[in-house]
N, C-alpha and C positions, 0 to 999 in steps of 0.2 A: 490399266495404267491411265494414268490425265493425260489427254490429249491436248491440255496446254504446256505440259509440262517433256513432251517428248521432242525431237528434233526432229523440223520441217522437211518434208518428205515433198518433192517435184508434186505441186498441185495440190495436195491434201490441204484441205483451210475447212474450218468450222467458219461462216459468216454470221452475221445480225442482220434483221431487219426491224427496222420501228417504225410502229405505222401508230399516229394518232390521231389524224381526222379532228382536229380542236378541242380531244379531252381532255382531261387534267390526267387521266393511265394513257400510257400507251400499251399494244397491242405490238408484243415480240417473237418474232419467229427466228427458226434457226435454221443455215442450209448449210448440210456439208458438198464440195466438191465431187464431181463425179469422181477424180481419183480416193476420193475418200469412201468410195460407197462401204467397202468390208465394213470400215470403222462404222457406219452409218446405222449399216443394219444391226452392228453391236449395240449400238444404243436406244434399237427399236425402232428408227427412222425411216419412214416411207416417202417412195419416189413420186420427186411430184415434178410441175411443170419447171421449166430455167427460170427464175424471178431474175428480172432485169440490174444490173448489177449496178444501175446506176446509185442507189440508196443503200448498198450494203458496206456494213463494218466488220473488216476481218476481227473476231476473237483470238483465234491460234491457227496457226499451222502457217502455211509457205505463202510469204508477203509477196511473188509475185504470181499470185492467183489469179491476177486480173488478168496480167496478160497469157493467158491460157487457153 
């Protein structure tokens, strides 16, 4: 199933990050929430360090992710 397309579940959020360093690409990473790890590992995803939430854009799942 899309996980943008299913109903927000307490904490599950797919995030963005864009990192461009002055190029003309940027450089896109994805994080899912630890409540979202199952989904996570569905899609192959490995656990990595907390990237700081300051620069992230939720894609889908539960908008109040931050305060979690």
């Amino acid at each position: 199933a899309d996980f943008a397309a299913r109903p927000a579940v307490d904490g599950q959020a797919l995030l963005l990050l864009r990192e461009t360093d002055g190029r003309l690409q940027c450089e896109l990473t994805a994080y899912f929430t630890p409540a979202a790890a199952s989904l996570a590992r569905a899609w192959g995803a490995r656990p990595c360090l907390r990237p700081s939430p300051d620069n992230l854009e939720r894609l889908a799942g539960d908008a109040g992710w931050r305060a979690r």
